[in-house]
N, C-alpha and C positions, 0 to 999 in steps of 0.2 A: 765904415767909409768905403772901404773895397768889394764889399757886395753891393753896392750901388753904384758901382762902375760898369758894372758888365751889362747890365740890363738896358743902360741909357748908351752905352758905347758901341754895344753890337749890332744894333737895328741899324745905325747911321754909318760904319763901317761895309754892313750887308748890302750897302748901295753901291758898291765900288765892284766891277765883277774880279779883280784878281784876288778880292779878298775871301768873294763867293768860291771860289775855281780852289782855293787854298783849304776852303772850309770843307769842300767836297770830297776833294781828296783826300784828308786826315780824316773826316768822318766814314765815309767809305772804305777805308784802308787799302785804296786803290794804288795808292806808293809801298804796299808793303813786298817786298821778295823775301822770302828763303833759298834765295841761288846758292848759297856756301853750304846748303845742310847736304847730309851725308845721301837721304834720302833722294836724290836727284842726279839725275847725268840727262847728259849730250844738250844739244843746241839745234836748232834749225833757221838759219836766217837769225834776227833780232830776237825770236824764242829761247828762254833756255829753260830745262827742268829749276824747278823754284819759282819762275813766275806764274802769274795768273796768265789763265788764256783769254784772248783777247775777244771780246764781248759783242758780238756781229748778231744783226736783226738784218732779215733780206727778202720780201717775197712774203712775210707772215710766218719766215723761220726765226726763232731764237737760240744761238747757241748754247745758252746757258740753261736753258730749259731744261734738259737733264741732268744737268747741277742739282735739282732743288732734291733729287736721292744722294745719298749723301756717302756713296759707297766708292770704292775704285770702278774704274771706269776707261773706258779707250776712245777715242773720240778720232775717225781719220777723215778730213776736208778730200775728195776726190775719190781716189779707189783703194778699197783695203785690197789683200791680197786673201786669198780663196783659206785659206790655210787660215790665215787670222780671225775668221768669223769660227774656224772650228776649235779653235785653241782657246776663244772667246766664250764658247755655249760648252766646253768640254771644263770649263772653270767658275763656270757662271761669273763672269764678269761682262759687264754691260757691255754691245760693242753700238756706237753710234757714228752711223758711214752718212756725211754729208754731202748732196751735190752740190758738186766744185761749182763756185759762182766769184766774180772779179772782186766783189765786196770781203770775201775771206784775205784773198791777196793782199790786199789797200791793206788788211788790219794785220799783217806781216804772215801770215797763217801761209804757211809749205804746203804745194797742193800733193797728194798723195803719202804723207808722211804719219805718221802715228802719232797720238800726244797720249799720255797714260797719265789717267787725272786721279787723284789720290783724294780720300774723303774730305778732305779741306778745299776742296775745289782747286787748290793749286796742282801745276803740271810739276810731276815724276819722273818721265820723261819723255821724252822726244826723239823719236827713230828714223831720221830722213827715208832708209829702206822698209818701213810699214814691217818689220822684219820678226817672227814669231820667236826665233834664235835668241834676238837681242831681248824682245820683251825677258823671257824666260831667263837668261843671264844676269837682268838686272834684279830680278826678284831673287835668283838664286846668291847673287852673290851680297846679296843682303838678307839672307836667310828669311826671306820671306815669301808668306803664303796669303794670297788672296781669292776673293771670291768663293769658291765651294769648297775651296780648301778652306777659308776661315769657320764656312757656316755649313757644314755639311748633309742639317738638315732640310735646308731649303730647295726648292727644285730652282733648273737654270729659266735664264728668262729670255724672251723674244727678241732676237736680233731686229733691229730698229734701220731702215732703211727711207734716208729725210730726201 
């Protein structure tokens, strides 16, 4: 009797859009955070390390686009700092420097700030000062190594400027 409920109850449910909007988001896993895991620090505005970064299309840019590799990663909206792209290609970790546009702002996105995206596509962390120190600190003090350090026989790869 109960597997005959769902088949006849969900089409007619799926008409209602908060029911849609509900189903989106559980299927998506767009409510999911890891803000308490250990593996995360700092905040910038409504950001914190643990969450997803927020998913902006602008002009025929996609942010997520470099998502779909599936490695650590830096992502900074406006201007990295000169030092960041070499700490970036001297670790092989991808660096992706976006211009700052009002549409990043709207999606709570800190203009000139660092976000260090971790293979799960969730944010690591969050550096308001785009700051080489801090990245370096956060990995150290988590005993961890990425990028060329993980894979030391690959070579590094092209700094990306959207």
């Amino acid at each position: 009797m109960r597997t005959r409920v769902v088949p006849v109850a969900l089409p007619t449910l799926a008409h209602f859009e908060a029911v849609r909007d509900y189903l989106f988001r559980t299927v998506s896993q767009l409510e999911i955070s890891y803000r308490h895991c250990s593996l995360n620090a700092r905040e910038a505005g409504d950001i914190r390390g643990g969450d997803r970064l927020p998913w902006v299309t602008t002009e025929g840019i996609d942010n997520y686009e470099p998502l779909a590799q599936m490695v650590w990663q830096v992502h900074v909206y406006g201007r990295a700092r000169p030092n960041l792209g070499a700490w970036c290609e001297g670790h092989d970790v991808p660096l992706h420097v976006f211009a700052w546009r009002s549409e990043y702002e709207k999606a709570g996105i800190i203009r000139d700030t660092l976000y260090l995206l971790r293979p799960d596509t969730y944010i690591g962390l969050v550096d308001r000062s785009c700051s080489v120190e801090n990245l370096q600190r956060y990995l150290d003090a988590r005993r961890m190594r990425i990028g060329s350090a993980e894979r030391p026989e690959e070579k590094p790869k092209v700094l990306a400027q959207r």
